[in-house]
C-alpha positions in Angstrom: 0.0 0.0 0.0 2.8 2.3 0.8 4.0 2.0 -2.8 0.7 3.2 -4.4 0.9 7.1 -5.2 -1.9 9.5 -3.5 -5.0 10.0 -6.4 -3.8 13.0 -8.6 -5.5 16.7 -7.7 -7.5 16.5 -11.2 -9.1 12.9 -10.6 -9.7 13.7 -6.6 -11.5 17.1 -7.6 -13.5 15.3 -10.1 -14.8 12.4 -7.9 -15.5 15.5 -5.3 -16.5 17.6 -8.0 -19.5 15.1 -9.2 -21.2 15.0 -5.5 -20.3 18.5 -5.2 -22.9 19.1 -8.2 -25.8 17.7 -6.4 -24.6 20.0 -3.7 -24.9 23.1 -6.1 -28.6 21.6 -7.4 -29.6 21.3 -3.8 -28.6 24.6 -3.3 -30.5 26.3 -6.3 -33.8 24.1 -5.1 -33.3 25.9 -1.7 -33.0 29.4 -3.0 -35.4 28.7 -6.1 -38.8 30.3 -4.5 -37.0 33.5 -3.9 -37.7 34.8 -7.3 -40.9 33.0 -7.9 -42.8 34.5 -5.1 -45.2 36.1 -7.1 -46.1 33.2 -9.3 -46.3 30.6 -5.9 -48.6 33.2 -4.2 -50.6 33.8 -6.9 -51.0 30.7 -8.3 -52.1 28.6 -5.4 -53.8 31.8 -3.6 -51.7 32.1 -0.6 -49.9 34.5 2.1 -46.4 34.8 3.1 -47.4 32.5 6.0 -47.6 29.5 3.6 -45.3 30.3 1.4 -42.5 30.5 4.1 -44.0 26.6 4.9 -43.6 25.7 1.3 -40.0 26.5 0.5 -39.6 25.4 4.6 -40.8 21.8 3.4 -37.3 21.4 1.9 -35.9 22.0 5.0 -38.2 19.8 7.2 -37.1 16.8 5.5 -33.4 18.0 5.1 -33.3 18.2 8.8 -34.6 15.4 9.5 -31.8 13.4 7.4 -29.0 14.5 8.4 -28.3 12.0 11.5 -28.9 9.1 9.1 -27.4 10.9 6.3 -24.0 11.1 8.6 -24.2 7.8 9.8 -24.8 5.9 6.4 -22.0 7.8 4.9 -19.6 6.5 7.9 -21.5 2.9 7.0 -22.1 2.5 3.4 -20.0 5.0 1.9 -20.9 8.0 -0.4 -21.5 6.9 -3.6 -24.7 5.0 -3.0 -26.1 8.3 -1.3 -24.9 10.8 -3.5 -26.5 8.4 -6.3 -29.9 7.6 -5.0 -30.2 11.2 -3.3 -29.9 12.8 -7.2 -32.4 10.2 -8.3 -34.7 11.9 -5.4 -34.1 14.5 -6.6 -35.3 14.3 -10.0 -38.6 12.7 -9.0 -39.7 15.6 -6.4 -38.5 18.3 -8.8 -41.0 16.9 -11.5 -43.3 16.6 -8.8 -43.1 20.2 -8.0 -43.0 21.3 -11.4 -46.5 19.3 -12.3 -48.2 20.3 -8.8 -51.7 20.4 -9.4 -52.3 21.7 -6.1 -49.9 23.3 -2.8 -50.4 19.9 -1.0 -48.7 18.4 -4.2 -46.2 21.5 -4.2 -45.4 20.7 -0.4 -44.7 16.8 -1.3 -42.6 18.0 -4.2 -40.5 20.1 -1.9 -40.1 17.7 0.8 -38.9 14.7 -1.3 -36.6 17.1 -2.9 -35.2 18.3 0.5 -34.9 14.6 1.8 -33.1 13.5 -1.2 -30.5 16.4 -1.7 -29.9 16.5 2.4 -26.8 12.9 1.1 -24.8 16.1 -0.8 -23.1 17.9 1.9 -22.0 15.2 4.4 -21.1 12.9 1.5 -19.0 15.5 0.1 -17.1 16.0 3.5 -16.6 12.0 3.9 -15.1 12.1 0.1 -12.8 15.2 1.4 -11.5 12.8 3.7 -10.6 9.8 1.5 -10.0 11.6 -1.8 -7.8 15.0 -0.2 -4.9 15.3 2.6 -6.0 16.2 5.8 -4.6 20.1 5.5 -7.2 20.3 2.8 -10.4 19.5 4.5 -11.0 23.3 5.4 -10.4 24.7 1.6 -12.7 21.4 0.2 -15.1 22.4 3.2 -15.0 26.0 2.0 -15.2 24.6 -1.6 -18.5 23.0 -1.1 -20.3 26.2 0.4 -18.8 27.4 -2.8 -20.3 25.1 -5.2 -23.5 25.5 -3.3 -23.7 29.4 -3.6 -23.1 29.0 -7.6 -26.0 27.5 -7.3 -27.8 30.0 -5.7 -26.8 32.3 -7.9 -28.2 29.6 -10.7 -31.8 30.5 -8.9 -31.2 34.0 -8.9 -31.4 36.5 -12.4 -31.0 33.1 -14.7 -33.5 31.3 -13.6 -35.8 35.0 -13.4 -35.1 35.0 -16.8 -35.6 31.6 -17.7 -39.0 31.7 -15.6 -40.1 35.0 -17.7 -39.2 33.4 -21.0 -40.9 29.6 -20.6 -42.7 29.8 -17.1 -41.6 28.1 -13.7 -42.6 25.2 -14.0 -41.4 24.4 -17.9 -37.8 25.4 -15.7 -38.3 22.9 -13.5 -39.2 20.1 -15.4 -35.7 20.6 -17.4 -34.4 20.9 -13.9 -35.4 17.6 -12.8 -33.9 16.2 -16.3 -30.8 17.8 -15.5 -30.6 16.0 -12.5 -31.6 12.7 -13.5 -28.4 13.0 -15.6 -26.1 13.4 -12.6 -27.7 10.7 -10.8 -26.1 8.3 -13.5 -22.8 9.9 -14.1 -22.1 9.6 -9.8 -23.4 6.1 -10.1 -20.5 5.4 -12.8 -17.7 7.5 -11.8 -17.4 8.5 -8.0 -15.7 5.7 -5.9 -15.8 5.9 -2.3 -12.4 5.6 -1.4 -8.7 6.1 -3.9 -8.5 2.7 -2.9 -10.7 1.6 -5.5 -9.4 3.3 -8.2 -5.7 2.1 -7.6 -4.6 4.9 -5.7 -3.2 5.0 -2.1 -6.3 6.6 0.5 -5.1 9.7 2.5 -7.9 8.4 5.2 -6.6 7.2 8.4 -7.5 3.0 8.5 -8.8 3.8 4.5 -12.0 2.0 4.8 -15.3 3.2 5.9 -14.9 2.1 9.5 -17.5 -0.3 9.5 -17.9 -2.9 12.4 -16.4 0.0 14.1 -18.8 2.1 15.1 -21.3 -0.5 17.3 -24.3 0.4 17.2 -26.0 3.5 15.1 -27.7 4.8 18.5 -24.6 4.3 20.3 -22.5 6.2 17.8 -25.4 9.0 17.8 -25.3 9.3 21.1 -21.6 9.3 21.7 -21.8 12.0 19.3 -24.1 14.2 21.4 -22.0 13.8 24.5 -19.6 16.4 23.7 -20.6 19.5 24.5 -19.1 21.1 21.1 -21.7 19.1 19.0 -24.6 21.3 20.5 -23.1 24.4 20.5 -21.8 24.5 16.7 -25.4 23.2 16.2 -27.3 25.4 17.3 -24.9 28.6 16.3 -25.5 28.3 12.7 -29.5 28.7 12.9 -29.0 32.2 13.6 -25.8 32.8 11.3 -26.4 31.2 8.7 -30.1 30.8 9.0 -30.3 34.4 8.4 -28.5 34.3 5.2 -30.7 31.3 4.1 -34.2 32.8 5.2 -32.9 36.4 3.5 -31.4 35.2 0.2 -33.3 32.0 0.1 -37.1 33.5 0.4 -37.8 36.8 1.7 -34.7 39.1 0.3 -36.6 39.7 -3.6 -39.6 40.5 -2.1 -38.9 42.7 0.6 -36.3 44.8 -1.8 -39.1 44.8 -4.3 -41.8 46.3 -1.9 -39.6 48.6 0.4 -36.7 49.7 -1.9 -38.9 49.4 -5.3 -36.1 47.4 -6.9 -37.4 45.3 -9.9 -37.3 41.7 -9.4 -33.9 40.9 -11.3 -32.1 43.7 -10.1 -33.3 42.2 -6.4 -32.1 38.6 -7.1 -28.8 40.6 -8.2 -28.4 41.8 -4.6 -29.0 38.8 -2.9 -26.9 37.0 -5.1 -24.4 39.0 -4.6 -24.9 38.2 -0.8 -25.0 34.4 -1.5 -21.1 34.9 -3.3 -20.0 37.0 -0.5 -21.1 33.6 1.3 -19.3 31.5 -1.0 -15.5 33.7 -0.7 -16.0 33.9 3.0 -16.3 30.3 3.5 -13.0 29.1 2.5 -11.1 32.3 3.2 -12.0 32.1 6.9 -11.6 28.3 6.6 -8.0 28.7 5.9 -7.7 31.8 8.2 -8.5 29.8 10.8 -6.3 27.3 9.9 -2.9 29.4 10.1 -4.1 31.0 13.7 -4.0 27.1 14.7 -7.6 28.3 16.8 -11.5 28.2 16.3 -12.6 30.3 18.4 -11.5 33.5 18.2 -11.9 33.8 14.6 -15.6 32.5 14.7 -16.8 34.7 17.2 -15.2 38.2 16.0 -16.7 37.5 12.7 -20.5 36.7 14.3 -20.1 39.9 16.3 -19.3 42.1 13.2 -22.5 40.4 11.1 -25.0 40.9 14.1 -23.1 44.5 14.1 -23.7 44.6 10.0 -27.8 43.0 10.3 -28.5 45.9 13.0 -28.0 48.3 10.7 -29.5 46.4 7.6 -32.9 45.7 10.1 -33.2 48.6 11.8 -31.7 51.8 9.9 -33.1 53.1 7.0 -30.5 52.9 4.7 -30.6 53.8 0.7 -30.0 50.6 -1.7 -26.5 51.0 -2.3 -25.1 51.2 1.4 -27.7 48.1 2.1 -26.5 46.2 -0.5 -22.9 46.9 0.4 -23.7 45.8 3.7 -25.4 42.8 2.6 -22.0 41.6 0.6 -20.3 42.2 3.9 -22.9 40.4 5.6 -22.8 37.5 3.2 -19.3 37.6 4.0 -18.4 37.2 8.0 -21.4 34.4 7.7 -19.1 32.6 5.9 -18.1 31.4 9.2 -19.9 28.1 9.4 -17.0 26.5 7.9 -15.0 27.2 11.0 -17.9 25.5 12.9 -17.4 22.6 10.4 -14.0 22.0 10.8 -14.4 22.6 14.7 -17.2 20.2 14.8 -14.7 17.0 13.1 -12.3 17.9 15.1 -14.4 18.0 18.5 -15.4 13.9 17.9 -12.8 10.8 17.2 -12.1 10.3 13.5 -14.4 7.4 13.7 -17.4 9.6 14.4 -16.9 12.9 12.1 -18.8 11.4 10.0 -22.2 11.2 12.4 -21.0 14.6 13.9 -20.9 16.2 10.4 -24.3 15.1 9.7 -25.4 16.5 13.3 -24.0 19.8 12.7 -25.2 20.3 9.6 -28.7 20.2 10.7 -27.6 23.6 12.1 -27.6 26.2 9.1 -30.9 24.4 7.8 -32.9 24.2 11.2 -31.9 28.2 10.4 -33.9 28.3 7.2 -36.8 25.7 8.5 -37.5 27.2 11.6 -36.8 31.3 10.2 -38.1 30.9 7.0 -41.8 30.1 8.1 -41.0 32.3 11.1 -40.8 35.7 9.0 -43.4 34.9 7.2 -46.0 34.7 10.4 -44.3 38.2 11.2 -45.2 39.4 7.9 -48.7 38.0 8.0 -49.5 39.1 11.5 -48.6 42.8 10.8 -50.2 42.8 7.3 -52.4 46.1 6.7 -54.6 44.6 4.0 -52.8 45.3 1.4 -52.1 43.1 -2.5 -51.9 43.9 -6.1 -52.7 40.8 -8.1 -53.2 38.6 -5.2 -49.7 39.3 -3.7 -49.8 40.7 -0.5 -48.0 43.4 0.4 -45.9 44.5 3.5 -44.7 48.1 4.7 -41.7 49.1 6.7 -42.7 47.9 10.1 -43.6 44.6 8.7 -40.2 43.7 7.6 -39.1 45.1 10.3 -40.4 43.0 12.6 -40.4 39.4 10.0 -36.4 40.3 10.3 -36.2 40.5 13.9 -37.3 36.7 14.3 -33.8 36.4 12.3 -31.7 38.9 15.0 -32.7 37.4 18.1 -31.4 34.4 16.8 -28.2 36.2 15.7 -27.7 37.3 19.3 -28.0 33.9 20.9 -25.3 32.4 18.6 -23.3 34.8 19.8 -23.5 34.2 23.2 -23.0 30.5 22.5 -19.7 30.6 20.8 -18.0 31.4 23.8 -19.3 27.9 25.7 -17.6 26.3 23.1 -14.0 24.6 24.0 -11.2 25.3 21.7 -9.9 22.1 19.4 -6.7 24.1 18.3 -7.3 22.8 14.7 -6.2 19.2 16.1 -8.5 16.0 15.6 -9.7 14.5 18.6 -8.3 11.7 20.4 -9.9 7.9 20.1 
């Protein structure tokens, strides 16, 4: 084995590259209804109340597979996920796209959101087979990457696309499109180098299983460090916010307060989502060469509750907002430190699970902020619509957005509970 060269960068950033796309395609199915919010209100007759639920039925089943998700790719490996989660895919994007009804819009959104939950954590456990460990952060950072071009994807193209052939002619492509990956991962990703010919840069090379026990007992051994809670639960008000702003109610509320038209709205929060994307590996790898978490993690959450004060509360002209918004997008980028922390808080043997756990974090942001803003809205509605959207003044946003700072504040206070790993992997 010690003969057998590493896999070379090009074929390990291709393996990585082919789950990383079902990353990107879960991403633009999360950020999709952002720019559709007319048509979904209008053309199943509902409030901002229900549509936060729909595009939150993504993340209800999302959620709810990430502890399996984490565990199967420690059991079983990634390929089979990554493979059967785009074929998921396909079938609840069509689903969506042909929805008769919002009951067969919800289904649509939640099979899509179960099967696209494999991407992320599969794409770490590849990391960690297919890249040295010094890499982990960067291919960490990479993936949010990947993931924001395809919120960007769902932002002015797919507004274009939508006003050219309708949203649901774009999704049924969509679903086509992912069909398509589902076969190309089922012929070329390979779990480990191993199988390829190539020598495995993970510790023990296999998949560990017959090591773990039990999957409750690796769950719960999981849970019993502190850490795992904590970088949980920090991420549903960091990067929650970003999700629930960018992902839903950005367009809108740009359209209604600032009078932006709808592209030039989805350009802003796109804009926001790359901000996302730079930040993520940048502060990876900055966090990497301080040899700390910590520090770096909670300076940058002060600065973007500091930066989503002035965003909710002041009334600032379009061009300051959306430069504070970039900014925003940026320091959020952050949850790859809480990654990276949350590997290296467990035994190698368990990343894996802990991933999985603590990537339920950022998307309990979106399930539980998503719908949240939306009540807000709905609760301070005046009466107003044109065209059977509603619309929502000043102090409505206002208070939608302050479901999101709350949240922001008790991340904050959070981080410091947490117990520093010094960028070193847990002992056995």
């Amino acid at each position: 084995m010690s003969e057998r060269p590493f896999p070379p960068a090009r074929l390990a950033w291709f393996v990585w590259g082919l789950g990383a796309l079902l990353y990107l395609i879960a991403f633009y199915q999360r950020v999709a209804p952002a720019v559709i919010t007319d048509q979904l209100m209008t053309e199943f007759a509902i409030g901002a109340a229900a549509l936060g639920n729909l595009s939150a039925f993504y993340f209800y089943s999302y959620v709810a597979m990430q502890i399996p998700t984490g565990i199967l790719a420690d059991r079983w490996g990634p390929r089979k996920l990554l493979a059967a989660g785009a074929g998921g895919a396909a079938l609840g994007t069509a689903l969506f796209a042909l929805a008769p009804s919002l009951w067969w819009a919800n289904a649509g959104r939640l099979l899509i959101g179960g099967s696209v939950a494999v991407g992320f954590v599969s794409m770490l456990k590849l990391a960690t087979h297919w890249f040295a460990p010094r890499q982990f952060a960067l291919a960490s950072g990479m993936a949010l990457f990947m993931g924001v071009v395809g919120g960007v994807l769902a932002g002015v193209p797919l507004r274009m696309l939508v006003d050219a052939f309708g949203w649901r002619a774009v999704m049924g492509v969509s679903a086509a499109l992912t069909a398509l990956l589902c076969a190309a991962i089922w012929l070329r990703v390979r779990d480990d180098p191993l199988e390829a010919g190539y020598a495995s840069h993970f510790h023990g090379a296999g998949h560990g299983t017959g090591q773990h026990g039990s999957i409750l007992r690796g769950l719960m051994e999981v849970l019993s460090y502190r850490n795992t809670w904590i970088l949980v639960i920090v991420p549903i008000g960091v990067a929650g916010s970003v999700l629930t702003f960018a992902g839903l109610w950005g367009v809108p509320y740009l359209r209604q307060i600032h009078g932006l038209e709808t592209k030039m709205a989805s350009a802003i929060t796109s804009a926001f989502l790359v901000a996302w994307a730079l930040g993520g590996p940048l502060l990876g790898t900055w966090s990497e060469r301080m040899g700390r978490r910590k520090p770096l993690y909670v300076i940058t959450t002060a600065l973007a509750l500091a930066c989503w004060t002035a965003i909710i509360f002041l009334p600032l002209p379009v061009a300051p907002l959306a430069a504070l918004l970039v900014v925003t997008g940026f320091l959020s980028g952050n949850l790859i430190i809480g990654f990276a922390w949350a590997k290296e808080s467990v035994p190698v043997r368990l990343m894996g699970t802990a991933s999985g756990v603590c990537n339920m974090g950022p998307l309990m942001g979106g399930m539980f902020l998503q719908p949240g803003v939306g009540w807000m809205l709905d609760r301070h509605w005046s009466g107003a619509s044109d065209n059977g959207v509603r619309l929502y003044d000043a102090a409505a946003w206002q208070a939608g957005f302050t479901v999101m700072y709350a949240c922001l504040i008790l991340s904050l206070a959070l981080i410091v509970l947490a117990r520093e790993s010094h960028c070193k992997q847990a002992a056995t």
